[in-house]
N, C-alpha and C positions, 0 to 999 in steps of 0.2 A: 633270410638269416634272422635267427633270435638269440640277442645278448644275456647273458643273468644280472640282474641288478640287484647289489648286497648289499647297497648302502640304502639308509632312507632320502626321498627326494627334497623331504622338509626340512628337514635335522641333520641330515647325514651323519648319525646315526648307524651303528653294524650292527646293535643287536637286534634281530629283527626275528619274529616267532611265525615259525608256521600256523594259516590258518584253516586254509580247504585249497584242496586240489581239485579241480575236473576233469584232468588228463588232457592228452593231446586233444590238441581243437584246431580247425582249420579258421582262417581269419572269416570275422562276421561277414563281409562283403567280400570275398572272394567268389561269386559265383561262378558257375558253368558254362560257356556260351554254347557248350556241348557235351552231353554227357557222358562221349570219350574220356572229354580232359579228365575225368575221377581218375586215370592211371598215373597220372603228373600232378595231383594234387598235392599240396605241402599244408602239415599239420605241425604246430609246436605246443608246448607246455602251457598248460593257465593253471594259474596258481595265485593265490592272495597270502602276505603274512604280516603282522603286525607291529606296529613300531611302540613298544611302551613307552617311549622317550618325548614323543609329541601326539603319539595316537594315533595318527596316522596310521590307514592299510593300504599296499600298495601290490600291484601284482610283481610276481618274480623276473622275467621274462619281458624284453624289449624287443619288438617288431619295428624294423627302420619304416619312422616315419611317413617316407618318401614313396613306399609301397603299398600304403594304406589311405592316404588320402588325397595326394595330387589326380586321381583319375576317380569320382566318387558316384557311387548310383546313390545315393540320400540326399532327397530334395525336400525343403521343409515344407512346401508351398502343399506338398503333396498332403499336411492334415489342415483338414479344417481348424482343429482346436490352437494349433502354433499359427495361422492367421490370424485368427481370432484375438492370440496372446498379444501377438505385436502390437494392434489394434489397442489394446489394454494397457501395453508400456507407454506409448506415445500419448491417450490421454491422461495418464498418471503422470507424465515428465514434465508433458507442457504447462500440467498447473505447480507442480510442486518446486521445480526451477525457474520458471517461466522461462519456458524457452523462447528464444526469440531468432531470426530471419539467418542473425550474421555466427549464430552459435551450431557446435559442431558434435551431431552425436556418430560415435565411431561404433562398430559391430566388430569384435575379433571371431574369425570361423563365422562369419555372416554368412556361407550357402547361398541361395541364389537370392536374397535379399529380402524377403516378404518381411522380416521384425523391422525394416529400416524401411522400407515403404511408405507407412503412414506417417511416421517424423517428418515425411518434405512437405510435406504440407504449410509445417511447422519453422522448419530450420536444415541446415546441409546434414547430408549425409557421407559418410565412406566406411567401406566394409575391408576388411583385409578376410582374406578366404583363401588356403593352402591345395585346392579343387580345382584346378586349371579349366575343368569343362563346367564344373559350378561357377564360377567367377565369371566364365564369360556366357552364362546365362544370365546373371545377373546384371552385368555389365550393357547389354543387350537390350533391357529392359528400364534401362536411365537410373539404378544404383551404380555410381559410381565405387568400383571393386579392387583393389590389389592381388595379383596371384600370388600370394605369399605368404608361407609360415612368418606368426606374430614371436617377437621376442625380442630383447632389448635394441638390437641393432635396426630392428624393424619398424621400431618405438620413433628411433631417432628420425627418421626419412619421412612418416610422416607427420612425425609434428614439423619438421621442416618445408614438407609440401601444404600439409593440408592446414596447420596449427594446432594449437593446443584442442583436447575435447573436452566439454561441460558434463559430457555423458559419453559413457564407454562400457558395452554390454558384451557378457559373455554367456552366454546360453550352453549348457552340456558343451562348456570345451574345455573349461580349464584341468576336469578330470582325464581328458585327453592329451595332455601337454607333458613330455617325459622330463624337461628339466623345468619344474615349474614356477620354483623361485627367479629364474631368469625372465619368466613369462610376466611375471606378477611387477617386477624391478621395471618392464617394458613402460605398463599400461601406468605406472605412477609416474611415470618420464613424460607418457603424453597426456596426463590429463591435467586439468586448467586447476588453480591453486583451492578454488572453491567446490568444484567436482567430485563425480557422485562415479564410482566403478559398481556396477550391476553385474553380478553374478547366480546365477541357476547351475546348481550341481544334486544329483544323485545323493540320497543324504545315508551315511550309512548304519544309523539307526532304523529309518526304515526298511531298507535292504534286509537287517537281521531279526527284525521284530516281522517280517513277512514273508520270511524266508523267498528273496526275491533275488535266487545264485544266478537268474539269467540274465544279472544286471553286470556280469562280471565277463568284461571280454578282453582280446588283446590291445582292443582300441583304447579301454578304460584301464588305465594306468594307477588311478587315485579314487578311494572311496575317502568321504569327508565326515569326518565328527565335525561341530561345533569347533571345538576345544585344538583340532587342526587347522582348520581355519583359518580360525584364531594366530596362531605360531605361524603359519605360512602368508600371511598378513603382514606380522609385527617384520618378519626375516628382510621383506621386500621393503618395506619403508612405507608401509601402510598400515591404517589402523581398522579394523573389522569393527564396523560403524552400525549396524544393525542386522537383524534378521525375522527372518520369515516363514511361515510353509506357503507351500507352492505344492497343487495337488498333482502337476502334471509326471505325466513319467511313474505311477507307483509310489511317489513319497519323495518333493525334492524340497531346496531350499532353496529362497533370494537371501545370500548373504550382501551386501553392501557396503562397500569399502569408502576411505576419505582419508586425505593425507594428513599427515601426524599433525599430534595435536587437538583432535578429534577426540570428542567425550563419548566412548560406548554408550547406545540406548539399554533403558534396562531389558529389552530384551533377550542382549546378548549373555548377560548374565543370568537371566533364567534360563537358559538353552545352555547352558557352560553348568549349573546345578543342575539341573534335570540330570547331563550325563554322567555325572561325576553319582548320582542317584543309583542311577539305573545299572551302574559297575561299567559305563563304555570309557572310562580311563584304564581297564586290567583288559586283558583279549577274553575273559570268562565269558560275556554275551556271546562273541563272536564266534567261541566254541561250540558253545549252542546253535548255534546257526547251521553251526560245518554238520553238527551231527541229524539235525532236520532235514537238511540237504540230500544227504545221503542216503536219506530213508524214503526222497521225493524219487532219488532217483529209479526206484523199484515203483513203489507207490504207484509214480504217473501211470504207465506203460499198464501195468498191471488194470489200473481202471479204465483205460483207452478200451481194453483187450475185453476188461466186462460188457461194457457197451454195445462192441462190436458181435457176440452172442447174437445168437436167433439172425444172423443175416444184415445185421444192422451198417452201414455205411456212414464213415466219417469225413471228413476233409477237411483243412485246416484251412487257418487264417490268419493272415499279417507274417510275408516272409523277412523281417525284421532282426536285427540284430539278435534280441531277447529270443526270436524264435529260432534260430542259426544253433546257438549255444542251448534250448533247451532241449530242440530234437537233437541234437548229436550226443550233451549227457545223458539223457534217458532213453535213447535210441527208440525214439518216434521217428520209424521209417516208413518204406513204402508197402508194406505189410500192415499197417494201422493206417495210415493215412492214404487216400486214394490222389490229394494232388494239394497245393497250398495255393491259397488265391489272394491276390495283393494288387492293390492300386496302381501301384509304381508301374508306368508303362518300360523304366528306366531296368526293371527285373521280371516282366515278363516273357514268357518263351525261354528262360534261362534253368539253370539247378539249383538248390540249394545247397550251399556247402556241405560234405559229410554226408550228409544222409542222402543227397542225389536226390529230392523228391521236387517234382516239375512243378514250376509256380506259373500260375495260367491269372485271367483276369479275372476278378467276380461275376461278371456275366457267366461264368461255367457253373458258380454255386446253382442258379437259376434253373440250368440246364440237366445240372448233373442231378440237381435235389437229394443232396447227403444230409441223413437223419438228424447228422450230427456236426457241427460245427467247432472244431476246435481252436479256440484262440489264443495266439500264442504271444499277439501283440496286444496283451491284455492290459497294458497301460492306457492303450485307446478305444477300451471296450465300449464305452457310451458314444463315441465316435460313429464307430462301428456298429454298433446295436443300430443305430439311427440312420445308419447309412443301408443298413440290410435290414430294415422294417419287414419287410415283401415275406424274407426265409420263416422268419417265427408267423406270422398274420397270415400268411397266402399257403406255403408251404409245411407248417406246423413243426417245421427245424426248433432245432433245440441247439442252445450255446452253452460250451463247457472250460470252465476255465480253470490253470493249472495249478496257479498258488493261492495263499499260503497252504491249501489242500486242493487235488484234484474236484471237481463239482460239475453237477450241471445246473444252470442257472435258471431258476424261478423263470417261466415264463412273462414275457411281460404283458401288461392290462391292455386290452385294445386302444384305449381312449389314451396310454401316455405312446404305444407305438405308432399309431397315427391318428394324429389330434385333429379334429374338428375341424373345417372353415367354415367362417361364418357366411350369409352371402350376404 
């Protein structure tokens, strides 16, 4: 079932302006376990519109919760580069707070635990995770886990079991949270009077300046300006304390919260001009965006389709949320693409929503040797690029990636695809 939501989630707020439509979508992680089930598939509305009132964009259409993420194939462990990040949170915490032994960093939507791993080192850890089979992976592995959606009442229980936290990390979740002033009212409940809420969201400036519509799912409830932030901060009894980019994902941001009484860095007010600059206070960028979109949606397909000329063979890669949503708007199906290959052993052997195209392991890139490599989870192209050295150097594969314009990418120089060892 999908609800209409006409109010805004920040403001509440009813006047709210249409901004792009993608038509029915089936949910990003609905996979196949057989590609029967395409006759029972359920698809609903994605849509984005915009709140003048706080800025806020938000999608139209509410997917219960409870059917998207308590049973989840997204494992973070599964890139290298979000190891890596965690790795990079915990030695930035430990010096900047000094963490110490009896201090408590919490993870809200912590997945099976890898950003909270390298903190124990440091100091406790506990994750709350709404993934009943992510949680007790994690759990499994000595992150101490909660299977449960975060939000005030959830606030309460653990600052009762666990205590207050000095650090409280939310990584691409809070765009995921449908009532998210509740959410936000939670995390200012359990953290410590001197404490630091870390936040990574999807920024929605970048989204329209790269025209990146496959950032827009049912999962993703909330795209973020600054200047929303901001008001969804102040709403919860928190003050938006600094900010940052963060290259990961396409273009996000570490906002950084602290309870009232807190003096904004000047960062936040050059991120608060910039957009008030750029017109992201009126929806006029945003319409820009929707009419880019629209023109991708021909565009892509159409330059798949040139490639494919003279006999040419493609395949894709990264069957990923972003990928879910882009072969389904521009119907990159099984006519352009011969199969989609993904890491995740968690969506191997299975379909892709919508477009039905069989996602196998990268071992098949190898095997199959397609001319052409289409990336879909082009957020983690250098990931990826590094992880498939072999396809461009051994097999003379060529990578093509979809935004802000359809391309095929510069091949890369022997010596940065695989680097020298010394002996």
């Amino acid at each position: 079932m999908a609800s209409i939501i006409d109010v805004c989630r920040i403001c509440g707020s009813t006047e709210l302006h249409d901004v792009l439509s993608l038509g029915d979508m089936p949910p990003v992680n609905s996979f196949l376990r057989r590609e029967s089930d395409a006759a029972v598939e359920k698809k609903f509305p994605l849509a984005i519109v915009f709140c003048p009132q706080c800025t806020h964009v938000q999608t139209t259409h509410l997917l219960d919760p409870k059917d998207i993420f308590e049973d989840y194939i997204y494992f973070s462990s599964m890139s290298s580069s979000v190891v890596r990040h965690g790795h990079t949170l915990a030695e930035r915490y430990a010096k900047e707070i000094a963490l110490a032994a009896g201090d408590l960093v919490g993870e809200l939507a912590s997945n099976d635990g890898c950003i909270l791993k390298p903190f124990r080192d440091t100091c406790r850890v506990y994750g709350v995770e709404p993934a009943k089979n992510i949680a007790q992976v994690a759990n499994d592995e000595g992150v101490p886990t909660l299977p449960e959606f975060f939000n005030s009442k959830t606030a309460r229980k653990v600052r009762e079991e666990q205590g207050p936290a000095r650090l409280i990390i939310a990584r691409n979740v809070v765009a995921h949270v449908p009532e998210v002033v509740d959410f936000i009212r939670g995390v200012a409940h359990w953290l410590t009077d001197d404490g630091i809420f870390h936040v990574e969201v999807p920024y929605v400036v970048e989204m329209a300046d790269k025209v990146e519509f496959d950032t827009i799912y049912h999962e993703h409830f909330s795209y973020f300006s600054v200047a929303a932030l901001d008001r969804l901060f102040r709403e919860a009894g928190l003050v938006l304390w600094d900010v940052e980019d963060l290259g990961l994902h396409g273009g996000s941001l570490i906002a950084r919260g602290k309870k009232a009484g807190t003096e904004p860095t000047a960062n936040v007010k050059r991120y608060l001009e910039k957009e008030r600059a750029e017109g992201y206070s009126t929806i006029a960028p945003l319409r820009r965006f929707a009419e880019r979109t629209r023109a991708l949606q021909t565009r892509i397909p159409e330059y798949l389709y040139s490639l494919k000329a003279g006999g040419k063979t493609i395949a894709g890669y990264g069957a990923a949320a972003k990928g879910v949503v882009l072969s389904n708007y521009c119907n990159v199906g099984k006519d352009i693409l011969d199969f989609v290959a993904d890491r995740s052993p968690y969506k191997q052997g299975k379909w892709m929503p919508g477009v039905h195209l069989p996602v196998v392991s990268p071992d098949r890139i190898f095997a199959a040797k397609p001319d052409y490599l289409f990336v879909m989870a082009w957020n983690f192209f250098d990931e990826i690029r590094e992880q498939l050295a072999r396809y461009e150097t051994e097999l003379a594969g060529k990578f093509v990636l979809p935004v802000p314009e359809p391309r095929v990418v510069a091949t890369a120089p022997v010596s940065a695809a695989r680097p020298e060892t010394k002996k």
